[in-house]
C-alpha positions as CSV (number, residue, x, y, z in Angstrom):
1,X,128.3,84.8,20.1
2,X,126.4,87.4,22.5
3,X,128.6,86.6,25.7
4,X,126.1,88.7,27.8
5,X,123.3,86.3,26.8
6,X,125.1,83.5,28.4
7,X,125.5,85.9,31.4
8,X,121.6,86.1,31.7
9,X,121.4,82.6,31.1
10,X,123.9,81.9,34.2
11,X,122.0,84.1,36.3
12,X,118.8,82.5,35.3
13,X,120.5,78.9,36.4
14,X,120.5,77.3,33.2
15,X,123.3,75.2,31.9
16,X,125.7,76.3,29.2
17,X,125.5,74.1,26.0
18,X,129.3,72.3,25.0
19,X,129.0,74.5,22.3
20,X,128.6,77.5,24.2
21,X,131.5,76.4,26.5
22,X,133.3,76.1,23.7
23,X,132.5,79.4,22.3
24,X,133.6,80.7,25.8
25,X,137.3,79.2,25.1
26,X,137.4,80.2,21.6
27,X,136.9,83.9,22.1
28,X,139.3,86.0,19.9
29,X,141.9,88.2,21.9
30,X,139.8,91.4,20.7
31,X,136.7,89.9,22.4
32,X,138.1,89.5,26.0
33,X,137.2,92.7,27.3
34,X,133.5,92.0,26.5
35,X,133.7,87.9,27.9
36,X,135.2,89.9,31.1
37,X,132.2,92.0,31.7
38,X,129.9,89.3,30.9
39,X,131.5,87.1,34.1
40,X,131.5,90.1,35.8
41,X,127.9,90.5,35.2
42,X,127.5,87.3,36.6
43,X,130.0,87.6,39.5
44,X,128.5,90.7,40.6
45,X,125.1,89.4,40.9
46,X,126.1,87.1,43.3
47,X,129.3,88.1,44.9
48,X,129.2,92.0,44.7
49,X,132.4,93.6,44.8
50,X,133.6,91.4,46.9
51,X,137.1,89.3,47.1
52,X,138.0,86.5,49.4
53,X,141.2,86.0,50.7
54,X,143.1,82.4,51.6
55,X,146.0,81.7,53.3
56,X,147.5,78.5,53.4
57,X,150.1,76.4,55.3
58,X,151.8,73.0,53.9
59,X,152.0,71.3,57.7
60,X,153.8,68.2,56.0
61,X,155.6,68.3,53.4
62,X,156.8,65.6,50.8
63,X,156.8,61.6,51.6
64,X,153.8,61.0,49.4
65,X,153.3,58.0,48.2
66,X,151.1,58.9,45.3
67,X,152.5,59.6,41.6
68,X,150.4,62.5,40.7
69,X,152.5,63.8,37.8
70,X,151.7,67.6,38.8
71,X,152.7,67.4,42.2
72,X,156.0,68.5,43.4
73,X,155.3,66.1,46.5
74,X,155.0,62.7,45.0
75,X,157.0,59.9,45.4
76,X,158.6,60.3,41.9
77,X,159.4,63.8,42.3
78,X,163.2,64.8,42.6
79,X,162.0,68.6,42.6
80,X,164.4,70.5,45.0
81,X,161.8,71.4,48.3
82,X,161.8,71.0,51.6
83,X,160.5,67.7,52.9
84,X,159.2,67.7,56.2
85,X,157.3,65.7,58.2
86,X,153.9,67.5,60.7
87,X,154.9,71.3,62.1
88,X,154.9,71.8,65.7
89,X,151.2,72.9,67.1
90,X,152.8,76.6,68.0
91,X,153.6,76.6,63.8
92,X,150.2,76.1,62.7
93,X,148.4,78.4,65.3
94,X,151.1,81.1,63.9
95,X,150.1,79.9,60.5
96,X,146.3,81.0,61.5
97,X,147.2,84.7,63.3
98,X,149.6,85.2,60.1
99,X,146.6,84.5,57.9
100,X,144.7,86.6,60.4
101,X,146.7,89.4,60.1
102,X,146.8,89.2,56.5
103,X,143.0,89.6,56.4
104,X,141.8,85.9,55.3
105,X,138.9,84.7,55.4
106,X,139.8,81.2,55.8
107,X,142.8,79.4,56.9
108,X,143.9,76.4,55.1
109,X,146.6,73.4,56.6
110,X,147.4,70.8,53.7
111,X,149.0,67.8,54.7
112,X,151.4,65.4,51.8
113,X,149.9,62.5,52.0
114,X,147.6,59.4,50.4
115,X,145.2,60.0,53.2
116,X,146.0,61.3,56.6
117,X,146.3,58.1,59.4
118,X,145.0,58.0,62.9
119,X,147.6,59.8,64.4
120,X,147.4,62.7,62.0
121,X,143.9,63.4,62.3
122,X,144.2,63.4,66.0
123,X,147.3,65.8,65.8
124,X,144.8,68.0,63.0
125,X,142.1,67.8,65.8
126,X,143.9,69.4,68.5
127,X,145.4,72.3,66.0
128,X,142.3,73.4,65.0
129,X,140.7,73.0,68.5
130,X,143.3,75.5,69.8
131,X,143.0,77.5,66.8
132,X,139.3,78.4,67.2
133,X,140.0,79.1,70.8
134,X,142.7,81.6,69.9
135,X,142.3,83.1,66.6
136,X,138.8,83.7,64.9
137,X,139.0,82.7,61.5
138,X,137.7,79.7,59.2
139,X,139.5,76.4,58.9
140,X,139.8,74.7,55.5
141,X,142.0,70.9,55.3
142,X,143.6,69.4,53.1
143,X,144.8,65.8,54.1
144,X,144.1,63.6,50.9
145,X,141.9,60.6,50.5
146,X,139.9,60.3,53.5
147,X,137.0,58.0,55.3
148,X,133.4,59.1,56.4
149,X,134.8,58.7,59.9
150,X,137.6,60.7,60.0
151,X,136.0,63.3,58.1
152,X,133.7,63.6,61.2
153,X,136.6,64.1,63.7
154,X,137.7,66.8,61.5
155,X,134.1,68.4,61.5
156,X,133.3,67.9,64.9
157,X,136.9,69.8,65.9
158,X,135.8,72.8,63.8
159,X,136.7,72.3,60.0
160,X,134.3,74.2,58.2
161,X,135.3,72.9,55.1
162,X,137.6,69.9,53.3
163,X,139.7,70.6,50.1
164,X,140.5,68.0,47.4
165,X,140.6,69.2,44.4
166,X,139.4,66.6,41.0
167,X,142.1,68.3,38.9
168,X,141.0,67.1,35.5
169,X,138.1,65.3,34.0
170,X,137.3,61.7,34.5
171,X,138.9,60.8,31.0
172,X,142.0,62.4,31.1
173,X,142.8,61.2,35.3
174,X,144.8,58.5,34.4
175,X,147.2,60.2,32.5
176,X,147.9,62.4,35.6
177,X,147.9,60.1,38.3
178,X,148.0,55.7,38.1
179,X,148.1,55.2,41.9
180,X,144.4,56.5,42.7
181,X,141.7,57.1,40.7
182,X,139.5,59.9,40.0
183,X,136.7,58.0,41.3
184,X,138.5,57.9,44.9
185,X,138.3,61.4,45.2
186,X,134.9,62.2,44.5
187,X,134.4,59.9,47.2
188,X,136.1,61.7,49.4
189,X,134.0,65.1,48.8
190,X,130.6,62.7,48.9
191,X,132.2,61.4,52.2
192,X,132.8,65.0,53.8
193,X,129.6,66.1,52.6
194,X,128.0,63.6,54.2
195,X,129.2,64.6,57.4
196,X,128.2,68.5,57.6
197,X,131.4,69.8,55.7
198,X,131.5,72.1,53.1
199,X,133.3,71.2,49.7
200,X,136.5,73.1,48.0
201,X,137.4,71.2,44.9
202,X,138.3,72.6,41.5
203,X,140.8,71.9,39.1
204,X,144.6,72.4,37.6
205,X,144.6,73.8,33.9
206,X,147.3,73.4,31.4
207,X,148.7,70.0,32.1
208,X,148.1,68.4,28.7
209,X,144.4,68.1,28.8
210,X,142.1,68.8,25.7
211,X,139.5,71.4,25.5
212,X,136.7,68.7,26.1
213,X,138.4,67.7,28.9
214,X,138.2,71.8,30.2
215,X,134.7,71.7,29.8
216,X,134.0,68.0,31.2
217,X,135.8,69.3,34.2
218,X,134.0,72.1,34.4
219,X,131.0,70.9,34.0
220,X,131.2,68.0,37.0
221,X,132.1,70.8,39.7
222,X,128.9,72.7,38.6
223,X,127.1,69.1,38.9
224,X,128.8,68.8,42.2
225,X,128.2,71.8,43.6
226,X,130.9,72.4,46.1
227,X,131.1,76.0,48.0
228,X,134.4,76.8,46.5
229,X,136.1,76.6,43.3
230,X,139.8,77.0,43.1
231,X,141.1,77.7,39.7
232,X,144.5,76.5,39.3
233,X,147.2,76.4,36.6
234,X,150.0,74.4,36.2
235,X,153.5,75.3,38.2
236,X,155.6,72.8,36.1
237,X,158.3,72.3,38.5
238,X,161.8,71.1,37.6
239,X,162.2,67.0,38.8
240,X,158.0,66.1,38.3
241,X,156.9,64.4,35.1
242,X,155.4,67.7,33.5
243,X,158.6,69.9,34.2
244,X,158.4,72.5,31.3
245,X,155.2,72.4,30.4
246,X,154.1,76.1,29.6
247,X,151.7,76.5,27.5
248,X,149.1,78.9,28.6
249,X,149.3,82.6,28.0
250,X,147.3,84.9,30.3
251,X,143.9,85.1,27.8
252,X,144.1,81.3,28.0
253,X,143.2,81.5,31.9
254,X,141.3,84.2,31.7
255,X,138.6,82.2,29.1
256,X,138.7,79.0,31.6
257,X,137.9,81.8,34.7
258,X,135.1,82.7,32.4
259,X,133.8,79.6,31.7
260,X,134.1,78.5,35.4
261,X,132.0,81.4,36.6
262,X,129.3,80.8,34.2
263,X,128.6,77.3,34.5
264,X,129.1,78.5,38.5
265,X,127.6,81.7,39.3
266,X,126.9,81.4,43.1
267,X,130.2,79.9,43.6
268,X,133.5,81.3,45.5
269,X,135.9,80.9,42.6
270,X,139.3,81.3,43.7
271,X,142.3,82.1,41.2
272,X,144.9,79.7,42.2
273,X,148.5,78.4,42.2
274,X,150.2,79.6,38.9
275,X,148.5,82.6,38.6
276,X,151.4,84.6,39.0
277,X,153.4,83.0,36.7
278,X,150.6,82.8,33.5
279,X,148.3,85.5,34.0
280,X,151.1,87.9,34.6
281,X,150.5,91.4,34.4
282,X,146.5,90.6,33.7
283,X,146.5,89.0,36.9
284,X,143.9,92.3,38.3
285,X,141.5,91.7,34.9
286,X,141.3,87.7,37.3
287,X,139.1,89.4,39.6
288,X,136.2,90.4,36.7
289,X,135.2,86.3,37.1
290,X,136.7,85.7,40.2
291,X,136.1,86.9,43.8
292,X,138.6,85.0,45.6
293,X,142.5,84.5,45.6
294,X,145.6,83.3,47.6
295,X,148.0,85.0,49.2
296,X,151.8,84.5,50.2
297,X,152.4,81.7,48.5
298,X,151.5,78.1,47.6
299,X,152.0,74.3,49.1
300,X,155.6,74.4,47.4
301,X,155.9,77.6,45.3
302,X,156.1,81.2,46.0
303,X,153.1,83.4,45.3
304,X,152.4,87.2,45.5
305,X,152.4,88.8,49.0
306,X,149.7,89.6,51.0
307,X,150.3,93.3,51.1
308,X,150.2,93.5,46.9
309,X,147.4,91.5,46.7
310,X,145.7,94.3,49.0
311,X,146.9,97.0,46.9
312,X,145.7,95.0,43.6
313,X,141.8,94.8,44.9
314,X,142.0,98.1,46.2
315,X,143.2,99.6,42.8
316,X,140.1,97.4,40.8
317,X,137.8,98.7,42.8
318,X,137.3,95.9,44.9
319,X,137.0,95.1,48.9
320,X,138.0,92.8,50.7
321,X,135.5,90.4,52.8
322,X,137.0,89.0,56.4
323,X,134.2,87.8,58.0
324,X,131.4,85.1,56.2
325,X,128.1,87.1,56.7
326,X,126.2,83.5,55.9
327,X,128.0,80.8,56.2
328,X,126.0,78.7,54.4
329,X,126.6,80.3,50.9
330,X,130.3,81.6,50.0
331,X,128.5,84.5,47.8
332,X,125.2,86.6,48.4
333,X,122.9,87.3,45.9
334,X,123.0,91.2,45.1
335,X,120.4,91.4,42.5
336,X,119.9,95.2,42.3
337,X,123.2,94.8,41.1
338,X,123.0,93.7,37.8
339,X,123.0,95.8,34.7
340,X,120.4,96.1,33.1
């Protein structure tokens, strides 16, 4: 397999065959270097040099009433975390200068919950109001299953964008979550589409799934065609159904970043939750496919710190990107970058 043909054939917006995907997650550990420079090929073209930063705040945490197996959060979970109910207004406009000053481009508030009521979005509405009047920087939300008509409220209050991730393929949903479907959520992203927002949904790796299901996952985010991708892999916390799960070594992720960047070349793909704790000491060889990453931490889990995550572009040879320069498009096209 020529990985740098299925760079040109990224860049030229064609499709990857399953068995090209496949030979994407089959490449040998001697090969990696050259699948890396084939993303990068691809990432550059459209991203440049650039990397993304994300900073997010968990505004409520626990009381879920969902089962998702994954989630440290759901009502079956006896992990040890704080369980909290909404922050106070003056904690999630400090949430947005922290992530200010820790040079993100986008702030994101999550909120534990099947689907934030009334009440909540109203409380979201005035955060976010007082946020863009005080601190300039991007709002992303997470508050679970939602209607066409809240999504609105949201949008019309400033959200630029609405996270919900599908987490898995279609086949394998059920065996990750039995209290909604993975049907519900892509109505939720149809539903926030509909009303002017901007799509981050992407997936959690390492939770069981089979390699088809990888690539079936992969392959409805390209047909879905959200702004931004985030990449995660499995934190298998102590007291949720998939505590000590571990399977995935640092090549492992790197191979799904791959494949996520060329069946998404124009996306922002952001490495995730977990990628401290299975991509280790490759984490920098993360930024060859992708251009974005957290920082400081995750909805329940501990992450890298901003200030390392600096240091970590800078030394790749990366910059980072504060302000969108089209918001429209997460990456640019930067054709006279590509190699030849």
């Amino acid at each position: 397999m020529n990985f740098h043909q299925l760079a040109d054939k990224s860049i030229a917006g064609e499709t990857l065959t399953r068995q090209e995907c496949q030979d994407v997650l089959h490449c040998p550990d001697e090969r990696i270097l050259e699948l890396l420079d084939a993303a990068y090929k691809v990432r550059r073209t459209f991203c440049g040099n650039r990397v993304h930063l994300h900073m997010l705040l968990n505004a409520k945490s626990g009381l879920c009433p969902e089962d998702c197996h994954y989630c440290s959060q759901s009502r079956i979970s006896t992990a040890d975390i704080e369980r909290y109910p909404m922050v106070s207004m003056d904690r999630m406009i400090e949430g947005a200068r922290q992530a200010k000053a820790a040079r993100s481009r986008r702030y994101c508030i999550a909120i534990s919950a099947r689907g934030a009521n009334d009440r909540e979005v109203d409380y979201l509405v005035e955060a976010v109001t007082r946020i863009k009047e005080e601190v300039d920087i991007n709002i992303c939300c997470t508050v679970g299953l939602i209607s066409e008509e809240k999504a609105q409220r949201l949008y019309d209050a400033g959200v630029e964008q609405l996270n919900h991730n599908l987490n898995t393929s279609e086949r394998y949903y059920p065996e990750i979550c039995t209290t909604h479907t993975y049907q519900d959520r892509m109505n939720t992203l149809l539903a926030a589409r509909r009303v002017g927002l901007t799509l981050c949904t992407g997936a959690i790796f390492g939770q069981g799934e089979t390699e088809d299901d990888i690539i079936d996952v992969s392959l409805a985010l390209r047909d879905l065609d959200p702004q931004s991708i985030p990449v995660n892999f499995l934190i298998a916390m102590d007291g949720t159904p998939f505590a000590g799960i571990s399977y995935l070594k640092p090549y492992d992720c790197l191979r799904i970043l791959c494949l996520m960047r060329f069946l998404n070349p124009k996306q922002e793909i952001r490495v995730s939750a977990g990628r401290e704790a299975h991509i280790r000491s490759l984490q920098p060889l993360s930024l060859y496919p992708a251009n974005s990453v957290f920082v400081s931490g995750y909805l329940t889990s501990d992450g890298q710190e901003y200030q390392e995550t600096w240091q970590m572009i800078a030394d790749m040879g990366f910059e980072i990107e504060e302000v969108p320069q089209v918001e429209a498009e997460e990456c640019e096209p930067e054709l006279s970058a590509v190699a030849g």
